[in-house]
Each structure stands twice: as structure tokens, then as C-alpha cells.
C-alpha positions as CSV (number, residue, x, y, z in Angstrom):
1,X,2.9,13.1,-25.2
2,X,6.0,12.4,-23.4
3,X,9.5,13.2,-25.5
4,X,11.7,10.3,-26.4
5,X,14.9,11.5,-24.6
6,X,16.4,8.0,-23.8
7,X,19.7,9.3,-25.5
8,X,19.4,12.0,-23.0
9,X,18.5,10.1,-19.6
10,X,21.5,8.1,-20.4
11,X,23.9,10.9,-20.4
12,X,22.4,13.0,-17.8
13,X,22.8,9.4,-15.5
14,X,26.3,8.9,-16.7
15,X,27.4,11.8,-16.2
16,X,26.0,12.2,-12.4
17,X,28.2,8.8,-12.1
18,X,31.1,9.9,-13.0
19,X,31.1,13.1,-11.1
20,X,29.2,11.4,-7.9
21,X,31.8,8.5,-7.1
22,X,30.5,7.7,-4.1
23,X,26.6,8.2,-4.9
24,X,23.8,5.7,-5.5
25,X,21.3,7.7,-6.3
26,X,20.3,10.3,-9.3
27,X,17.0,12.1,-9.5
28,X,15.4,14.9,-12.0
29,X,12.1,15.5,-13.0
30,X,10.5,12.4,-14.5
31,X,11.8,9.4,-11.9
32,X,14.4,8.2,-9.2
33,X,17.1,6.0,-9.6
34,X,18.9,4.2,-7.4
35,X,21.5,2.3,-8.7
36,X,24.3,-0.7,-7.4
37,X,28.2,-1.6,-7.8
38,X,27.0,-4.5,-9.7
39,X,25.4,-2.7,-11.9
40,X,21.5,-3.2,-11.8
41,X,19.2,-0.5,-11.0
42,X,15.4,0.4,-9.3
43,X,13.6,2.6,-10.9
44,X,11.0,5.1,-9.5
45,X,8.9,6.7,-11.6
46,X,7.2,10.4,-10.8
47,X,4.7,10.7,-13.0
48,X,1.7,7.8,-13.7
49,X,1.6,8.2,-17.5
50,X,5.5,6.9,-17.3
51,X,4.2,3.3,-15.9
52,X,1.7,2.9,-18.0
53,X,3.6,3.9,-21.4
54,X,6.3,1.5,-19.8
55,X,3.5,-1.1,-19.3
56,X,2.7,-1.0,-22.7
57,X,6.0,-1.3,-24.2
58,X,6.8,-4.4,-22.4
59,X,3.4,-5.9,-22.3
60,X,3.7,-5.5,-26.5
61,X,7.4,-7.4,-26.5
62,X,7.4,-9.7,-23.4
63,X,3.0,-10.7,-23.6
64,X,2.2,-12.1,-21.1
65,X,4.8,-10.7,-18.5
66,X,2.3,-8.1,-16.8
67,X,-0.6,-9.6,-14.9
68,X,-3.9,-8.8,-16.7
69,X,-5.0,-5.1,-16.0
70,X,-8.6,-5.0,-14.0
């Protein structure tokens, strides 16, 4: 099972912000982020089981969003 540690990845990310001025980019051990002055992000994910817990969630509260798994 992966831990819920949203609370967590948050801080961890804030905090490299605000001691990283001039950085775009934070890493650890579950994914890659890249982020932008105006505020949006991407995402990289390290590990599969991420994506496809991610899937999930937003296939269960946006249907219809994903393409069809084959």
C-alpha cells in the first residue's frame, strides 16, 4: 500500500521553493516535479503503482476522462 502523505509532499515541495529561489525543479523518492512562475506543474511519476492509483482516482471523479484501459 502506498502511505497517504499528501500533507507531507506539500511541505517537503514548499519548503524546497522557498529555499531554491531560482529552481524549477524538486525530486525525492516517489516522482519529479517540475514546476513554473505561473504556477502549474508536470508531474513525473517513479514508481507504476503511483499512475495507476492516480488513474483510478480521477477515472472514479472525472468518468470518462481517461481513455478506456485495453
Amino acid at each position: 500500500p502506498v502511505p497517504d502523505n499528501r500533507a507531507d509532499v506539500t511541505r517537503r515541495l514548499g519548503d524546497h521553493i522557498h529555499e531554491n529561489r531560482h529552481s524549477t525543479r524538486y525530486e525525492d523518492e516517489m516522482f519529479a516535479i517540475k514546476y513554473f512562475q505561473k504556477g502549474t506543474a508536470h508531474i513525473s511519476f517513479k514508481r507504476p503503482e503511483l499512475v495507476d492509483k492516480l488513474n483510478d482516482i480521477i477515472a472514479r471523479h472525472y468518468p470518462g476522462a481517461l481513455p478506456t484501459q485495453q
